[in-house]
VOPAGU-2260 file (C-alpha; in pm, 1 decimal, decimal comma):
REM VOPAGU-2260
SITE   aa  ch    i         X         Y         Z
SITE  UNK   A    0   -1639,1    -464,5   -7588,8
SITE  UNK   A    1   -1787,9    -161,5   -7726,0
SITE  UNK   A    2   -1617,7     185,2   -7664,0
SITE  UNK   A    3   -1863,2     421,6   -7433,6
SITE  UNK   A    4   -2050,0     666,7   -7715,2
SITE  UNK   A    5   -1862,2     942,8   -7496,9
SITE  UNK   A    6   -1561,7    1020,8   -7308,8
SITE  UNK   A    7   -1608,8    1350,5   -7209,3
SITE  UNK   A    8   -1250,2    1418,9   -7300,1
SITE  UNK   A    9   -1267,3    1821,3   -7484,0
SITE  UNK   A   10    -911,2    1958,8   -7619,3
SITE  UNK   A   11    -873,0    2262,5   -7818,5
SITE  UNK   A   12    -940,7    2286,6   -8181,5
SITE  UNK   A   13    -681,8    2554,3   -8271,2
SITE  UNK   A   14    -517,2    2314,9   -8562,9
SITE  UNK   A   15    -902,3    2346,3   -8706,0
SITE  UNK   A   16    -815,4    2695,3   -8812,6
SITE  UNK   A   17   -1016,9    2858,4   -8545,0
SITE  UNK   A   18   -1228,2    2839,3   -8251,6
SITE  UNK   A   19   -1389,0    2576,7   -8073,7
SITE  UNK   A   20   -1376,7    2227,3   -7944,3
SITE  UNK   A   21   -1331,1    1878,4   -8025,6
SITE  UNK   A   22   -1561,0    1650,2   -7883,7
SITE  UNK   A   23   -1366,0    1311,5   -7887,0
SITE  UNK   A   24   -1628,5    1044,3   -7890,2
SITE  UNK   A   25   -1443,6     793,2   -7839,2
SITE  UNK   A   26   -1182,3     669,3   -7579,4
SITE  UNK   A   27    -905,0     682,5   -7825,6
SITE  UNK   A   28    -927,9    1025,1   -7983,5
SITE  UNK   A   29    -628,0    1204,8   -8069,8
SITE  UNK   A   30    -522,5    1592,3   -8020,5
SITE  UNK   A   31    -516,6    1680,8   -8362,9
SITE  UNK   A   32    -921,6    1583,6   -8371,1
SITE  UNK   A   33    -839,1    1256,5   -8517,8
SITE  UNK   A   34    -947,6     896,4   -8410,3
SITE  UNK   A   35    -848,1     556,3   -8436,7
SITE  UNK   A   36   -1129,7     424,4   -8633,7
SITE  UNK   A   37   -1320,7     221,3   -8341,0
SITE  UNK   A   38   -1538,5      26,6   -8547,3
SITE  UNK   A   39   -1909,2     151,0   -8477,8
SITE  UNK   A   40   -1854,6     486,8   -8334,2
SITE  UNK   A   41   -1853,5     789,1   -8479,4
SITE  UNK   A   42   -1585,8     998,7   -8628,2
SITE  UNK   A   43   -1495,6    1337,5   -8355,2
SITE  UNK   A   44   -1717,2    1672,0   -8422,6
SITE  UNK   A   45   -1561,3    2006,3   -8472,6
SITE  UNK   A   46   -1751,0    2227,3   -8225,0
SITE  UNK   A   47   -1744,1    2628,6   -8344,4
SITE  UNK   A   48   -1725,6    2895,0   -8082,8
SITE  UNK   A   49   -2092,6    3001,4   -8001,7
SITE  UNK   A   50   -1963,8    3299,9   -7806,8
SITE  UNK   A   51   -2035,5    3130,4   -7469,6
SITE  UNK   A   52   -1793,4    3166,4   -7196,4
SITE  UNK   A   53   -1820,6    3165,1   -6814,2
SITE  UNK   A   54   -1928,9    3491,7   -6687,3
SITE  UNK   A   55   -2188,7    3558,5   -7043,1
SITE  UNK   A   56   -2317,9    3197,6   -6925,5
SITE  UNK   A   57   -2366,4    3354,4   -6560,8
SITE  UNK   A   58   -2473,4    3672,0   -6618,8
SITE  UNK   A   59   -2755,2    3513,7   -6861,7
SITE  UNK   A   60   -2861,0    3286,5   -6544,0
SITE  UNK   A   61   -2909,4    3609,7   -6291,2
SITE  UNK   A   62   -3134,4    3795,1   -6556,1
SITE  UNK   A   63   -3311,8    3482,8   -6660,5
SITE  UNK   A   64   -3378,9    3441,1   -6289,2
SITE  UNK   A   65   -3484,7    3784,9   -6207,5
SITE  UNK   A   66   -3729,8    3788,5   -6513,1
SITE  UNK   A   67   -3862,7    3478,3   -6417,4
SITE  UNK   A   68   -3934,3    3598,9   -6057,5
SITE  UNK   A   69   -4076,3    3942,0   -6198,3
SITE  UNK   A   70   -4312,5    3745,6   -6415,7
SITE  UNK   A   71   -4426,4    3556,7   -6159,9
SITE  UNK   A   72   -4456,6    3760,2   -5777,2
SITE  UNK   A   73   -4414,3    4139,6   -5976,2
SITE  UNK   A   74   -4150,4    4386,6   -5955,6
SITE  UNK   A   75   -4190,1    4450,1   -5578,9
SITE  UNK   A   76   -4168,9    4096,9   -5459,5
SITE  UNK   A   77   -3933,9    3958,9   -5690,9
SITE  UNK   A   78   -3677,3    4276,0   -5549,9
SITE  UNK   A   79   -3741,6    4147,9   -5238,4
SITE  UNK   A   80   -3674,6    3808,2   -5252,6
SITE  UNK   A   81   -3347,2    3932,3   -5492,4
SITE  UNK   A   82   -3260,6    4158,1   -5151,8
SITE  UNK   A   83   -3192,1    3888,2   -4931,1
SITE  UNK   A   84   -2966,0    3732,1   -5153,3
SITE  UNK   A   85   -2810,7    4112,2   -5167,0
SITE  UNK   A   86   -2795,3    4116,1   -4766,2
SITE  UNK   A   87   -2602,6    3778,8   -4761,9
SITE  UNK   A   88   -2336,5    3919,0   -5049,0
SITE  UNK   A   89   -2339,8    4204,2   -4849,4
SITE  UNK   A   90   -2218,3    4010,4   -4509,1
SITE  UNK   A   91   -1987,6    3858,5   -4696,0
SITE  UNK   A   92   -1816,4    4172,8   -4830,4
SITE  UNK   A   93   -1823,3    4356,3   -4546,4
SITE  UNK   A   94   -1679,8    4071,2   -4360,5
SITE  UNK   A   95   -1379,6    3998,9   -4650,2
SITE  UNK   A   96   -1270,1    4379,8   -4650,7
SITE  UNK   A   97   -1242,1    4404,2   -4285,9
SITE  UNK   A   98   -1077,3    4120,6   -4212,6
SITE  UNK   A   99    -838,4    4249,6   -4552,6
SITE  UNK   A  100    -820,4    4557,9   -4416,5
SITE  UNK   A  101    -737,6    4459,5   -4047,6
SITE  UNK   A  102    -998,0    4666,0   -3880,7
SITE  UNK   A  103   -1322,5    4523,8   -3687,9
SITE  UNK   A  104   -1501,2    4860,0   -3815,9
SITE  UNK   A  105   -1490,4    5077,7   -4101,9
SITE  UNK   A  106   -1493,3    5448,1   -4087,7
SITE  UNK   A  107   -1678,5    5685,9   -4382,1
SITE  UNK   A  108   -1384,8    5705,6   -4589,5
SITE  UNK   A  109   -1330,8    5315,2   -4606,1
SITE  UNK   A  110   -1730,0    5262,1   -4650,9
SITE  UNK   A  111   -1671,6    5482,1   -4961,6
SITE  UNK   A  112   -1339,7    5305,0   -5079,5
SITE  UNK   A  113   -1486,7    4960,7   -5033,0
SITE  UNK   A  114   -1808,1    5029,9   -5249,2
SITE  UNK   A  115   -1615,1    5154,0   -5551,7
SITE  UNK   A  116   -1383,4    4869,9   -5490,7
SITE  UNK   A  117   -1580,6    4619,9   -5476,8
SITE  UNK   A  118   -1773,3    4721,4   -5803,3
SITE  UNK   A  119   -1424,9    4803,3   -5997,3
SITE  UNK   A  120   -1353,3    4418,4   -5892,2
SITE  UNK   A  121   -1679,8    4263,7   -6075,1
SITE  UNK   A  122   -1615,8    4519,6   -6354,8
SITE  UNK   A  123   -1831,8    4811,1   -6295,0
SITE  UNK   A  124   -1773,6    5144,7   -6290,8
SITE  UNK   A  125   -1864,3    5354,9   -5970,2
SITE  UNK   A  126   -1732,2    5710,1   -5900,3
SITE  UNK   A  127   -1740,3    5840,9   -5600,8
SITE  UNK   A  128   -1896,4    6196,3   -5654,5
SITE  UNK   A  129   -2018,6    6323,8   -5339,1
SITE  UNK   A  130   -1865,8    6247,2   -5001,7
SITE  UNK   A  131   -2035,9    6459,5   -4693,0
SITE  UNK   A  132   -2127,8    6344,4   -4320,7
SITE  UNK   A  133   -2465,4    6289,1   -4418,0
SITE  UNK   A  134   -2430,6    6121,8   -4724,1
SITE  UNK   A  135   -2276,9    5930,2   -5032,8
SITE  UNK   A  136   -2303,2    5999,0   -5401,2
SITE  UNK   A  137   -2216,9    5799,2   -5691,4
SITE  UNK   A  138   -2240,1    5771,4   -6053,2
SITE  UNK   A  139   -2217,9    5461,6   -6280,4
SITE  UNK   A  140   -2153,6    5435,2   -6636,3
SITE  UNK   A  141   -2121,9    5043,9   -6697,0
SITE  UNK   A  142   -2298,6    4757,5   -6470,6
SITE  UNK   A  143   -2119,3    4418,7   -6371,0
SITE  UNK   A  144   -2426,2    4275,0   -6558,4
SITE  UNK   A  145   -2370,7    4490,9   -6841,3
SITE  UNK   A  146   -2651,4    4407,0   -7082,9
SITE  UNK   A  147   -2839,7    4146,0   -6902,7
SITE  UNK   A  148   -2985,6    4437,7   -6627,4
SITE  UNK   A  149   -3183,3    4608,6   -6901,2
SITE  UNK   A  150   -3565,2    4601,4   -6778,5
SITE  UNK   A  151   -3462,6    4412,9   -6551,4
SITE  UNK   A  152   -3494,6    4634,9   -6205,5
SITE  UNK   A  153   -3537,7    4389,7   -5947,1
SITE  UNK   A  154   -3084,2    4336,3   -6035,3
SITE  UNK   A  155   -3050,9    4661,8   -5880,4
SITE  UNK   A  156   -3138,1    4539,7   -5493,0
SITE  UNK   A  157   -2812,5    4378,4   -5541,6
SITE  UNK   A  158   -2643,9    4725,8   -5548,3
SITE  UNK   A  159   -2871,0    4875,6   -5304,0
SITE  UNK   A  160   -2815,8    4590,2   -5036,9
SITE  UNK   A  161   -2470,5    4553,7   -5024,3
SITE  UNK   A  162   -2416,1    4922,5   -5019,6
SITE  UNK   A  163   -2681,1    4989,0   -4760,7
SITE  UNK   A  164   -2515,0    4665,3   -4533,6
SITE  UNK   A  165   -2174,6    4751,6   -4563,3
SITE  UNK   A  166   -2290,9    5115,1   -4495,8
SITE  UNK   A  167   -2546,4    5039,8   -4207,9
SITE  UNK   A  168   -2289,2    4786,2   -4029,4
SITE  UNK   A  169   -2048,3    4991,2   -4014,3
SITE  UNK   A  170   -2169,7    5357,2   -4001,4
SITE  UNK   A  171   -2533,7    5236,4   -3806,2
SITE  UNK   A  172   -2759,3    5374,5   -4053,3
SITE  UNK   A  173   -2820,6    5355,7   -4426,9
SITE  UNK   A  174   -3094,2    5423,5   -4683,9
SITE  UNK   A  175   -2987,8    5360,7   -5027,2
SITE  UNK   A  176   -3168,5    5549,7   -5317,4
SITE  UNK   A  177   -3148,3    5444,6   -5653,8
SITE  UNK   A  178   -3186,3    5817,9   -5807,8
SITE  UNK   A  179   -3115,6    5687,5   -6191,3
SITE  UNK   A  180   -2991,8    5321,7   -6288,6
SITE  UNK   A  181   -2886,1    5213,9   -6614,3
SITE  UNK   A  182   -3248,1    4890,9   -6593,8
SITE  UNK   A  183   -3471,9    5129,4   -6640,5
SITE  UNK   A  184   -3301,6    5316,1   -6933,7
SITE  UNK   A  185   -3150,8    5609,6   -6786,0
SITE  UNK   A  186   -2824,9    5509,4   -6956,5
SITE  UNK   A  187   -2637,9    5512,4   -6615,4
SITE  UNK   A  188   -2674,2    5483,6   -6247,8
SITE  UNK   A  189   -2656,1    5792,8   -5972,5
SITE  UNK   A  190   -2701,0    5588,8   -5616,7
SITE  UNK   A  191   -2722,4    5814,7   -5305,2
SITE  UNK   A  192   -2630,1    5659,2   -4918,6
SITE  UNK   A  193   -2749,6    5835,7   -4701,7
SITE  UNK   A  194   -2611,2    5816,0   -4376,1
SITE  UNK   A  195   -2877,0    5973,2   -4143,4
SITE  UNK   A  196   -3259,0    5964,7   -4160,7
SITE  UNK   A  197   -3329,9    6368,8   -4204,9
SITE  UNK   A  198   -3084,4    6330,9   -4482,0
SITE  UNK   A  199   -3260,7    6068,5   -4668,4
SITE  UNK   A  200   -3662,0    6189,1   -4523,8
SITE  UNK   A  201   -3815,2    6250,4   -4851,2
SITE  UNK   A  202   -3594,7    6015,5   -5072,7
SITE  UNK   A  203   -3725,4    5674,6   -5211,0
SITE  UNK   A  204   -3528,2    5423,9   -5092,7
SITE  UNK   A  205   -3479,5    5147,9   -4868,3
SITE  UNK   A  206   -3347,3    5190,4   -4531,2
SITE  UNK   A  207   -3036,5    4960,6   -4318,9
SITE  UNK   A  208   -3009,2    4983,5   -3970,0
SITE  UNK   A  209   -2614,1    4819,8   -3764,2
SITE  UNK   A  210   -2646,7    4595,9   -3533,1
C-alpha cells in the first residue's frame, strides 16, 4: 500500500543552517529532513522562514477584516459593527480584573490602572496623563496592532469600547474621545474618558452609560 502524499508531521529545520520547516511527506521521514526512500513519493521540502508567526498572522486578519467591512458598509458602519465586538472584550475585561482584583466594583483609580494594564498586556503603550474627577487622559505611542491600524480607523472602537465599558460599569458614565490616534496618522494616540456629561458636552465621542 501506498504511503499517504502527507503526514502532516513538521519538525524544525535548524540542522538546514537556518530557519524554517521540514515538511515530511511521507510517514517515515526522519529529524534530520531525511527519508527512507518510499518508492513513489517525494523526497521532504526545506520550508524557509517567510516571517509569519502567530500574532503577525492575527493582527493581518483584524485589519484585513476591518478594511473589508470599511469597503463595504463605510467608515461609520463598519466602527459600529467593530464596537460590539469592543463591548463584548470589554465585559470580559472588566469581568477578569474584578474577579483578579477581588472587588465587585472598581473605583477611579483602579478604572485608570486597569486600562493601562490591560494595553501594557497586548503590548501597547498607554500613559496615564491626566487623572481628575471628571475625567481621564492618556497618551499612546505604540498600538497592540502596531502597523496593521494605519488607515484603518474603524480598529480604534476597540479602544474606545472597552475603555468606555470598563469606565461606564464601573464609574456609571463614560464618553470616550479619540482626540489623536496613531490610524489616522497623527503618529500617536491622546484618548480622553470622560466621566460626566458637562465634562465631555462639546467633545466628539461616543458615550457608555452602567447598568
Amino acid at each position: 500500500m501506498l504511503a499517504p502524499p502527507y503526514s502532516g508531521q513538521r519538525v524544525d529545520a535548524e540542522a538546514s543552517g537556518g530557519k524554517g520547516t521540514v515538511v515530511d511527506s511521507t510517514t517515515q521521514g526522519t529529524q534530520d529532513g531525511t527519508t527512507t526512500g518510499t518508492p513513489g513519493v517525494a523526497p521532504v521540502q526545506f520550508v524557509p522562514d517567510p516571517g509569519l508567526e502567530r500574532d503577525l498572522f492575527l493582527r493581518t486578519l483584524v485589519r484585513e477584516l476591518a478594511g473589508t467591512l470599511e469597503e463595504t458598509v463605510g467608515l461609520e458602519d463598519a466602527a459600529g459593527y467593530i464596537s460590539i465586538v469592543g463591548r463584548r472584550m470589554g465585559a470580559w475585561l472588566d469581568e477578569s480584573y474584578r474577579e483578579a482584583l477581588g472587588v465587585d466594583r472598581l473605583d477611579r483609580d483602579q478604572v485608570a490602572a486597569v486600562h493601562v494594564d490591560l494595553k501594557a498586556r497586548i503590548q501597547g503603550d498607554f500613559v496615564l496623563q491626566d487623572s481628575g474627577q471628571e475625567r481621564l487622559e492618556y497618551t499612546n505611542s505604540r498600538c497592540p496592532f502596531e502597523e496593521k491600524v494605519l488607515g484603518r480607523e474603524s480598529m480604534c472602537m476597540m479602544t474606545s469600547n472597552v475603555f468606555g465599558l470598563i469606565a461606564a460599569e464601573n464609574l456609571g458614565y463614560a464618553k470616550v474621545e479619540l482626540a489623536e490616534t496613531i490610524a489616522r496618522g497623527d503618529g500617536r494616540c491622546r484618548v480622553v474618558v470622560h466621566l460626566e456629561p458637562r465634562s465631555g458636552q462639546h467633545a466628539a465621542g461616543r458615550e457608555y452609560f452602567g447598568e
